[in-house]
C-alpha positions as CSV (number, residue, x, y, z in Angstrom):
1,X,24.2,-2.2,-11.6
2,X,23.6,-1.1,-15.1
3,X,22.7,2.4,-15.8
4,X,18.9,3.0,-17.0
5,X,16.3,5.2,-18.4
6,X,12.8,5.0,-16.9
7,X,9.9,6.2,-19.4
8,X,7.2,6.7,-17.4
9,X,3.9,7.1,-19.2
10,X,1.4,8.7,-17.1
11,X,3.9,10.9,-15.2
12,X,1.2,13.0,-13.6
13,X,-1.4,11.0,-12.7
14,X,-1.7,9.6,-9.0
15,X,0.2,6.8,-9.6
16,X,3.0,8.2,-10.6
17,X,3.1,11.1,-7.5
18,X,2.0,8.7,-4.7
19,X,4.2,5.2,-5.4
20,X,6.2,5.1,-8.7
21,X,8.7,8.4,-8.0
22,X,8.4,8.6,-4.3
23,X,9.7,4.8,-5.2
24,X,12.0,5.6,-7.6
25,X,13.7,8.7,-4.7
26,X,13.8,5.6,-2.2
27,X,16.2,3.6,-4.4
28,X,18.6,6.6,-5.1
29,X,18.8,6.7,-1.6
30,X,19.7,3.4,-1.3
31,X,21.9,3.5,-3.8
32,X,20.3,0.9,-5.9
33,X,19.6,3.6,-8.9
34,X,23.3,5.3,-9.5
35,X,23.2,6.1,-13.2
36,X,19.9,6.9,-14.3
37,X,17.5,9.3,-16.4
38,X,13.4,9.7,-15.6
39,X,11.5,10.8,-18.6
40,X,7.9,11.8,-17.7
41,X,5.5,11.7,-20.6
42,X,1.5,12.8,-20.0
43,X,-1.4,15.1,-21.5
44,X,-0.5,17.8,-18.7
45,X,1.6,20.7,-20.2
46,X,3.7,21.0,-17.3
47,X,7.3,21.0,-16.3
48,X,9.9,18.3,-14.9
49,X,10.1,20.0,-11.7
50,X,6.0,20.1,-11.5
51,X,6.2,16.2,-12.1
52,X,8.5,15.9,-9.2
53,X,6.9,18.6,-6.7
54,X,3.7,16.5,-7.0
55,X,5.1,13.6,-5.3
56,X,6.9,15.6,-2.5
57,X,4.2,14.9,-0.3
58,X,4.5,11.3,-0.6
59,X,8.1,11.1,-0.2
60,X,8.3,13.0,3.7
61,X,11.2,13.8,4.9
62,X,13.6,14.9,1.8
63,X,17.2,14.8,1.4
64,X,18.4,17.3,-0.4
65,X,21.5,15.8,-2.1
66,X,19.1,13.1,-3.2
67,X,16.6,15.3,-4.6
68,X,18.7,17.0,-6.3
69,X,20.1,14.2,-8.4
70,X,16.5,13.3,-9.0
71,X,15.8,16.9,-10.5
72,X,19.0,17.0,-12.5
73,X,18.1,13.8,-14.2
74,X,14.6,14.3,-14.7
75,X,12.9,15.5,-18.1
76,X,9.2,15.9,-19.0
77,X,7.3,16.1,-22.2
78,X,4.1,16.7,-23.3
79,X,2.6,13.3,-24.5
80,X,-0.9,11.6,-25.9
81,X,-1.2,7.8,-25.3
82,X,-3.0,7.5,-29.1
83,X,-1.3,9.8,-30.6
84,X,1.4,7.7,-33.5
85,X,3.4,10.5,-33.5
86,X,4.1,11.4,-29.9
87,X,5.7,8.3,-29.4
88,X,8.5,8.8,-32.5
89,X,8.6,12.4,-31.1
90,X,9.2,10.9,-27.4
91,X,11.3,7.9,-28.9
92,X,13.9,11.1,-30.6
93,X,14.0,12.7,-27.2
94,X,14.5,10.3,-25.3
95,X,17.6,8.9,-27.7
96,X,18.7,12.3,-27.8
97,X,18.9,12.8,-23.5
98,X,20.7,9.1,-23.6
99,X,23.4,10.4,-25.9
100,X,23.8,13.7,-24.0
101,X,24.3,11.7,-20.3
102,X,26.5,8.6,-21.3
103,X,23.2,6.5,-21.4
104,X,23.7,2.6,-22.6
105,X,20.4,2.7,-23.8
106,X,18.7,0.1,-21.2
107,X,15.3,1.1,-20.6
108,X,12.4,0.3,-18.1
109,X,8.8,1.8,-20.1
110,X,6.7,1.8,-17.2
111,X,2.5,2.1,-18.6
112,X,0.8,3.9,-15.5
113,X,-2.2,3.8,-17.9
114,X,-6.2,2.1,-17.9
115,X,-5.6,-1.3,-19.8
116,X,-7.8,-0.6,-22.8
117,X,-5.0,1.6,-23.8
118,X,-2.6,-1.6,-23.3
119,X,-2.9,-2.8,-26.7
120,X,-2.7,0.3,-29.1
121,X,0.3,1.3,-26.8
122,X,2.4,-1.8,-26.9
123,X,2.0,-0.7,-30.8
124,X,2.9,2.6,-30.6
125,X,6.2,1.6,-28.5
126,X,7.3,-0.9,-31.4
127,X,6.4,0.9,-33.9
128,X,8.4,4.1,-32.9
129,X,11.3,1.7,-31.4
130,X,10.9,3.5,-27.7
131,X,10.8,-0.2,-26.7
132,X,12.5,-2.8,-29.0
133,X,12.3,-6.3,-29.3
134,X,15.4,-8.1,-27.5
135,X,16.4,-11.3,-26.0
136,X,18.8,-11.9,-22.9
137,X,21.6,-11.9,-25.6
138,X,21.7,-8.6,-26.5
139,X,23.6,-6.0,-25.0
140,X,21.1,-3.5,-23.8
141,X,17.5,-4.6,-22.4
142,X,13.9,-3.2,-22.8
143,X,11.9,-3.9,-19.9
144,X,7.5,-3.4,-19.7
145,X,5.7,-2.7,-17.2
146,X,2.3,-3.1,-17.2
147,X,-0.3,-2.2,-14.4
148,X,-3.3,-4.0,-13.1
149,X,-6.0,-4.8,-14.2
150,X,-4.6,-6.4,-17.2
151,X,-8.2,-6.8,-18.9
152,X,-11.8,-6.9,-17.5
153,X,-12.2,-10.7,-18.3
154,X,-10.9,-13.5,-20.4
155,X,-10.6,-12.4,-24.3
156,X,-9.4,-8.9,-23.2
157,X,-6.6,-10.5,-21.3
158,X,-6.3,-12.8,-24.2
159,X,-6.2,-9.5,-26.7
160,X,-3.6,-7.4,-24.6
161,X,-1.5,-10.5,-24.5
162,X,-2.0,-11.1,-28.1
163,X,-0.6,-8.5,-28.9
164,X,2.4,-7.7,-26.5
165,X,3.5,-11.1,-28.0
166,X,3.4,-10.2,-31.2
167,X,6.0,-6.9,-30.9
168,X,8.1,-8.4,-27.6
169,X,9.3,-11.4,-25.6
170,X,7.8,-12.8,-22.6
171,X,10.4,-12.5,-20.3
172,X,10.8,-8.2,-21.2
173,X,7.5,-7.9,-20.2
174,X,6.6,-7.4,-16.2
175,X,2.5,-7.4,-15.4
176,X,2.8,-6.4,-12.1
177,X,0.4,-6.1,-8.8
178,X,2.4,-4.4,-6.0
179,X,0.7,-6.5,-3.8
180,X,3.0,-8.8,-4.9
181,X,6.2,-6.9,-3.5
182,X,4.6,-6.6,-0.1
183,X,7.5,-8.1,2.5
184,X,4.8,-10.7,3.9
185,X,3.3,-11.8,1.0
186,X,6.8,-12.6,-0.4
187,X,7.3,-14.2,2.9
188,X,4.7,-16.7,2.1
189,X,6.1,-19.5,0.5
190,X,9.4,-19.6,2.5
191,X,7.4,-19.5,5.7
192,X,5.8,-22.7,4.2
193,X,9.0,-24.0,2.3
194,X,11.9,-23.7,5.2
195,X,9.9,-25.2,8.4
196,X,10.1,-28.4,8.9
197,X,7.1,-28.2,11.4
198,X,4.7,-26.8,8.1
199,X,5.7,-28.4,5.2
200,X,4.7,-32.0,6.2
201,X,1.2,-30.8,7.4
202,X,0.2,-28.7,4.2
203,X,-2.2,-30.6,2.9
204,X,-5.9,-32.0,3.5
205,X,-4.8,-34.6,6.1
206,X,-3.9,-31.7,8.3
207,X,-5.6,-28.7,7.2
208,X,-9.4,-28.0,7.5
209,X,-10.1,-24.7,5.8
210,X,-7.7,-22.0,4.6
211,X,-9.7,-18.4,4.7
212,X,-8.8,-15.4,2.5
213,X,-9.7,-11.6,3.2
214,X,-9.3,-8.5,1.8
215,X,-11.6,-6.0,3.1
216,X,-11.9,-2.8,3.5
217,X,-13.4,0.3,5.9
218,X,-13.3,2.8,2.8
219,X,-15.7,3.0,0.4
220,X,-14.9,3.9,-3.8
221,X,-13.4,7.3,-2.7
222,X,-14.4,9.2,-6.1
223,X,-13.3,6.1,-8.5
224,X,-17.2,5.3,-9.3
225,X,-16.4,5.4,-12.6
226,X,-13.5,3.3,-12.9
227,X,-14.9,0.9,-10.0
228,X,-18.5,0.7,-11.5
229,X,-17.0,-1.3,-14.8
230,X,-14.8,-3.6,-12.4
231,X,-16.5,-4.4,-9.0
232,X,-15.0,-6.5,-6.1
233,X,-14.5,-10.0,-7.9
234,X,-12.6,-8.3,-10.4
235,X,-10.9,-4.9,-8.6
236,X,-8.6,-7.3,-6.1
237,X,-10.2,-10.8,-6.0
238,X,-9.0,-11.3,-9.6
239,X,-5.2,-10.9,-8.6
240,X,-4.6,-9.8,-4.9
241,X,-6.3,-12.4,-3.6
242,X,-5.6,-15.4,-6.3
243,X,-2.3,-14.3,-6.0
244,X,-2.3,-15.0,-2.3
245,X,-4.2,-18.0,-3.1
246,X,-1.9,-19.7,-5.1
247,X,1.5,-18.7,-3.1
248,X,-0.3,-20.5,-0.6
249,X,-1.4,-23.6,-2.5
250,X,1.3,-24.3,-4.7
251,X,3.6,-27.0,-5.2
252,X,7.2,-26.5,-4.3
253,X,8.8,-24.3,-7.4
254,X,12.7,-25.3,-8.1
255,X,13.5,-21.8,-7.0
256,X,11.2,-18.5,-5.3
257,X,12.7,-16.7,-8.3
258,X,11.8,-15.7,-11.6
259,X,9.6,-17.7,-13.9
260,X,10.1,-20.9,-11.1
261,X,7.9,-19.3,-9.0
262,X,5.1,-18.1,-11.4
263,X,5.2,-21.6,-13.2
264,X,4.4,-23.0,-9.7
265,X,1.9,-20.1,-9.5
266,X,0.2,-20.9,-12.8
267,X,-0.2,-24.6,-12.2
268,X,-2.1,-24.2,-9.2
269,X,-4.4,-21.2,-10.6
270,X,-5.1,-23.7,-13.4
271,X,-6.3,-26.3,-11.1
272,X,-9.0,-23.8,-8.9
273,X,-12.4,-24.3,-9.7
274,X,-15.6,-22.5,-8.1
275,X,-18.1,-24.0,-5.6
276,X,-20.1,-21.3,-4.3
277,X,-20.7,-18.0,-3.5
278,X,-23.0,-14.5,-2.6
279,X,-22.3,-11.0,-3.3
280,X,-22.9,-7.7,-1.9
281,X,-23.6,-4.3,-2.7
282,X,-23.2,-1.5,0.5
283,X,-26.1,0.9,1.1
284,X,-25.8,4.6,-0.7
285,X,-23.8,2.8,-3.4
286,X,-25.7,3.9,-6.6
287,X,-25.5,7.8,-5.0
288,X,-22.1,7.8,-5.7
289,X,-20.6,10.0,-8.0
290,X,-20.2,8.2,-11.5
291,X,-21.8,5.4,-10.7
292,X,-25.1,4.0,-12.2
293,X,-28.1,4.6,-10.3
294,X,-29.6,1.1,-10.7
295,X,-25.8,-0.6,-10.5
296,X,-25.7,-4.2,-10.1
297,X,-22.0,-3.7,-9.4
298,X,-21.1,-5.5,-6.5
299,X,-18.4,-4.0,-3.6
300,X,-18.3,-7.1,-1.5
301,X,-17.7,-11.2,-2.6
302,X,-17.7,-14.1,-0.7
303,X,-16.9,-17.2,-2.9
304,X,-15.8,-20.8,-1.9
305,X,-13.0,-22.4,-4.4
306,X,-11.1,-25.8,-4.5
307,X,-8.0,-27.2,-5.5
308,X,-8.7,-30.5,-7.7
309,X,-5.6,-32.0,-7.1
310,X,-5.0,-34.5,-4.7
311,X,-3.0,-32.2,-2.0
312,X,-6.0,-30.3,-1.7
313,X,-8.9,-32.2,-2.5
314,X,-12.0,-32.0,0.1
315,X,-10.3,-28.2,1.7
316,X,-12.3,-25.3,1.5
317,X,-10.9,-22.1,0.0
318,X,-13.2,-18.9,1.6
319,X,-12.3,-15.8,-0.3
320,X,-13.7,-12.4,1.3
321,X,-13.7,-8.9,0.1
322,X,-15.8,-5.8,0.3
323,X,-15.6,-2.0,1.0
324,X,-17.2,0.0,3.6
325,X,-16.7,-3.0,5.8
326,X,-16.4,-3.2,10.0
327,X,-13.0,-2.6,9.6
328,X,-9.8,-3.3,7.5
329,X,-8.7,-6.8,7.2
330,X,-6.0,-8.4,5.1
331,X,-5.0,-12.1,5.7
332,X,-4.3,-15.3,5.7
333,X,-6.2,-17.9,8.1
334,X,-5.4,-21.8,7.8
335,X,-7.5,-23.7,10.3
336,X,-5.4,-27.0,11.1
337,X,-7.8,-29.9,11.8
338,X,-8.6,-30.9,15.3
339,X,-6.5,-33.7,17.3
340,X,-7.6,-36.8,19.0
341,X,-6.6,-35.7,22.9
342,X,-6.1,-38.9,25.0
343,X,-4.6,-36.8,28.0
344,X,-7.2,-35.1,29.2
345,X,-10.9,-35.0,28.8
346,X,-11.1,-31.3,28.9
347,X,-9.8,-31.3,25.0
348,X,-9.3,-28.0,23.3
349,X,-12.4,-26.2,22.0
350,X,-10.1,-24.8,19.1
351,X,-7.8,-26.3,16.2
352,X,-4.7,-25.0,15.8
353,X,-3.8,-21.9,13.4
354,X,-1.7,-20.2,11.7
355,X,-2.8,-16.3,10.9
356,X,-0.5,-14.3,7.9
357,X,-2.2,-10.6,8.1
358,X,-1.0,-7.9,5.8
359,X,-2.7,-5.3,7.3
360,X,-3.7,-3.4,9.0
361,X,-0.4,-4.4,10.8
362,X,2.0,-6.9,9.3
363,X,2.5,-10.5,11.2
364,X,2.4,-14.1,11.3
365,X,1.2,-15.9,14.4
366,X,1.0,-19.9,15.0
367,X,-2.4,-20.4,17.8
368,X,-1.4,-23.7,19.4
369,X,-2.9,-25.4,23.1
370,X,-1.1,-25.3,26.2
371,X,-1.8,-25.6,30.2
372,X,-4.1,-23.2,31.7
373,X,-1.6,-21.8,34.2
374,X,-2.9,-22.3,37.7
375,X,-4.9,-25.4,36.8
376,X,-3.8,-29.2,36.4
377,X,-5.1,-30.2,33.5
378,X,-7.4,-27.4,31.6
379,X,-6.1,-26.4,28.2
380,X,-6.5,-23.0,26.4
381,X,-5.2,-21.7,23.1
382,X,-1.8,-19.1,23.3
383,X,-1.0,-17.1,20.4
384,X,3.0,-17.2,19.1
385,X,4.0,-14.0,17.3
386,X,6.1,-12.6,14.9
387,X,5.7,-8.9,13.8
388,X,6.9,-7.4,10.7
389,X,6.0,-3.4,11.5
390,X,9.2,-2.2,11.8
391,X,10.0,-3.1,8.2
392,X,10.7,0.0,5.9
393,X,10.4,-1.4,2.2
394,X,7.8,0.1,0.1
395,X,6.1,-1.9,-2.3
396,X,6.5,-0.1,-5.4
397,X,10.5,0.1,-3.4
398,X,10.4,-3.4,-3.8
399,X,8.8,-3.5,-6.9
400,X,10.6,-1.2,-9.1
401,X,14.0,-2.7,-7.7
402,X,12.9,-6.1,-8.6
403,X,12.5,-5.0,-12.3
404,X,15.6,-3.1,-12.6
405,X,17.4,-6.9,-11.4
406,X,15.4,-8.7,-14.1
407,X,13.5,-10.4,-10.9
408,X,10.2,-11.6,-12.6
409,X,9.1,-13.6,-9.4
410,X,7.2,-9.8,-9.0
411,X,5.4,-10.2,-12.1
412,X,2.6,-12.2,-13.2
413,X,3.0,-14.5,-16.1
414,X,0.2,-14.3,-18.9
415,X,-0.8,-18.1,-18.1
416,X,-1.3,-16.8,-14.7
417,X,-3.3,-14.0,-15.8
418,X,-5.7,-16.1,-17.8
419,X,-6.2,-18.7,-15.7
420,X,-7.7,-16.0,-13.0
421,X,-9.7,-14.5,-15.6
422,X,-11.3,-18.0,-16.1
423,X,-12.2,-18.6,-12.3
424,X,-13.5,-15.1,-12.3
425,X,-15.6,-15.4,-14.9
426,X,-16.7,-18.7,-14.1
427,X,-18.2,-16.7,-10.7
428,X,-19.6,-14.3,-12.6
429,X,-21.6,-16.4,-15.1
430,X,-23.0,-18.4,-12.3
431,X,-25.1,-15.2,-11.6
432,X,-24.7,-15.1,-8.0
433,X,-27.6,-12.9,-5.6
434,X,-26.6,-9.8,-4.6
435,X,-27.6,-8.4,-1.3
436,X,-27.2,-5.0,0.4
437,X,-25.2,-4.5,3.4
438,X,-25.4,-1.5,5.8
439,X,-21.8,0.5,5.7
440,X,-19.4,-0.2,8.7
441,X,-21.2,-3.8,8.6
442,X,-19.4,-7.1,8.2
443,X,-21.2,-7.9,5.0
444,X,-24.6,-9.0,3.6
445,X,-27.0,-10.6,6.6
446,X,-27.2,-13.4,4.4
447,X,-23.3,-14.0,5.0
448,X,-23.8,-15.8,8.1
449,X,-25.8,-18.4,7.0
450,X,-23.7,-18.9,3.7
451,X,-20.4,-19.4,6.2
452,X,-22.1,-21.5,8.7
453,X,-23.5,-23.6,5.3
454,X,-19.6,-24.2,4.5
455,X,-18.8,-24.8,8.1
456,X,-16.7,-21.5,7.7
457,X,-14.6,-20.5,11.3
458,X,-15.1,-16.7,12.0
459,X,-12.1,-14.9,11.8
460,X,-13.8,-11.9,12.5
């Protein structure tokens, strides 16, 4: 692999401590990152060694030989994301460390930093030449990395990507949701792709409803001031869960690589349009630290979308999320429709299905009717399992490696982007209720009747 400098901005923030350089250790482990330099820049006046003792926590169990080649390539400086000249001060230091360690001058510029900053920074880094404007032809390569949430709506998404256009391409640019590296949400599409026994059934002949959830037991946990501005629909339902949505729903991409995938991606997200929904706001909300006392922010969503094309026309799309819910529940429900039985006349009670959850354990399971044993003819439903616990990858593991390979199947394209933006904003405008919900609940009472409305399965 080619050698690389990561400038990571927002080096001491809890990003940066928890996944990026606990990441970054795992693939010098590996052996993935062999040649490399680490140049934390923040507001903190601290040292390279503090940066790295932060995330020692996060990492476990260290190896010494490894840690030690992360210290003795690590550097530090004292940095202000608005401040012109800290980036032509950072963009001479950095140029300076490259020359002194044999460095080819590929970079990866990693923003750990809130996207109202995206804009003025993508300047800053042009402008000072820390990140430079090249194609695939060019001998060295500038890679971007930009974390969620890329905007709080439409025309801010529109803005930030207005102007990373203007100073870069499209394809050195990497808008990236870890959720994207987790191992079985990439397994998605090649579990629908590669079985014969799926592919031929995915579509509204054979499917009834497909249900979405990401909820949650915790509740804000001190980020009332961050989460008051964003709220449920657009903290994870605006890419998380659309993401999932449309890995699901796509059509068949040419390849589950680079921007084959995310053009597959796009289409579909282009092609979703909202039918209904409620939201939800939990009790002791408004008490929280940072967060408005007469907040109309809501912590929990339940929205119905379609697909208006004809693979998908007529199948319900349920999309759940919340905090300070029952319990934690991420995945993936498809409810097959029900069969004509002519063997028996004690038919199944249940359709078949197929369940993808992400957490809080990792597995895919396929419910299908067979014999009671010890009867002649009575049927009941038995689960078939595969679990995915033992898998060690990391997402930000995954994530970073992917960039470091030029893998943009990890990143979101800015079509993609926008087209989420426009089917949340199309639920916010429609100026849903919002109800309160008692903590440790599974939603809003009101829930139940809005489910059994759609003729919703609980998954619960």
């Amino acid at each position: 692999m080619n050698d690389c400098t990561i400038v990571l901005l927002g080096a001491s923030g809890d990003l940066a401590k928890r996944k990026i350089i606990p990441a970054l250790y795992r693939l010098i482990e590996r052996g993935i990152l062999k040649k490399f330099l680490l140049i934390g820049a923040a507001l903190d006046s601290i040292s390279s060694d503090q940066m790295l003792q932060q995330a020692e926590e996060f990492i476990g169990d260290i190896n010494n030989v490894v840690w030690e080649k992360l210290q003795k390539s690590s550097f530090y400086l004292t940095f202000n994301f608005t401040n012109a000249a800290d980036y032509t001060a950072l963009q001479q230091q950095t140029h300076e460390y490259e020359k002194q360690h044999g460095m080819s001058g590929n970079r990866i510029i990693y923003v750990a930093a809130a996207s109202q900053f995206f804009c003025e920074i993508t300047r800053y880094l042009a402008a000072s030449g820390l990140a430079q404007r090249l194609d695939t032809k060019e001998k060295i390569w500038h890679r971007l990395v930009y974390e969620k949430p890329f905007g709080h709506d439409l025309p801010s998404a529109q803005e930030i990507n207005r102007c990373i256009e203007k100073s870069f391409f499209e394809q050195q640019i990497y808008r990236i949701d870890h959720f994207l590296s987790k191992e079985l949400v990439s397994n998605i599409a090649l579990l629908r792709f590669t079985n014969i026994f799926f592919e031929p059934l995915w579509n509204n002949r054979y499917i009834d409803n497909v249900q979405i959830f990401l909820n949650e037991k915790i509740g804000i946990e001190g980020r009332g001031a961050y989460y008051d501005q964003y709220g449920a629909l657009a903290d994870v339902m605006q890419n998380h869960m659309l993401e999932m949505l449309a890995l699901i729903a796509m059509e068949s991409p040419a390849t589950l690589l680079g921007d084959d995938v995310r053009t597959a991606r796009a289409e579909l997200l282009a092609q979703v349009n909202f039918a209904d929904g409620i939201l939800g706001q939990y009790e002791g909300y408004q008490a929280e630290h940072a967060v408005s006392p007469d907040s109309k922010t809501e912590t929990f969503a339940a929205v119905v979308l379609t697909v208006n094309n004809k693979r998908w026309q007529g199948v319900p799309f349920y999309l759940e999320t919340g905090k300070k819910l029952a319990e934690k529940q991420t995945g993936i429900y498809i409810t097959f429709k029900e069969v004509d039985c002519l063997l028996t006349k004690q038919c199944p009670s249940q359709p078949n299905s197929l369940t993808i959850q992400i957490a809080p354990k990792q597995f895919f399971s396929l419910q299908v009717n067979a014999k009671k044993v010890g009867s002649f003819a009575a049927v009941e439903p038995v689960q078939m399992e595969f679990c995915h616990n033992n898998i060690a990858l990391l997402a930000y593991e995954t994530l970073l490696e992917a960039i470091y390979k030029a893998d943009q199947s990890v990143a979101v394209r800015f079509d993609e982007i926008e087209y989420s933006w426009k089917i949340i904003d199309a639920i916010k405008s429609a100026d849903l209720p919002l109800y309160r919900y008692k903590p440790e609940s599974h939603g809003p009472q009101e829930l139940k009747t809005f489910t059994r409305m759609h003729k919703i399965r609980e998954q619960k």
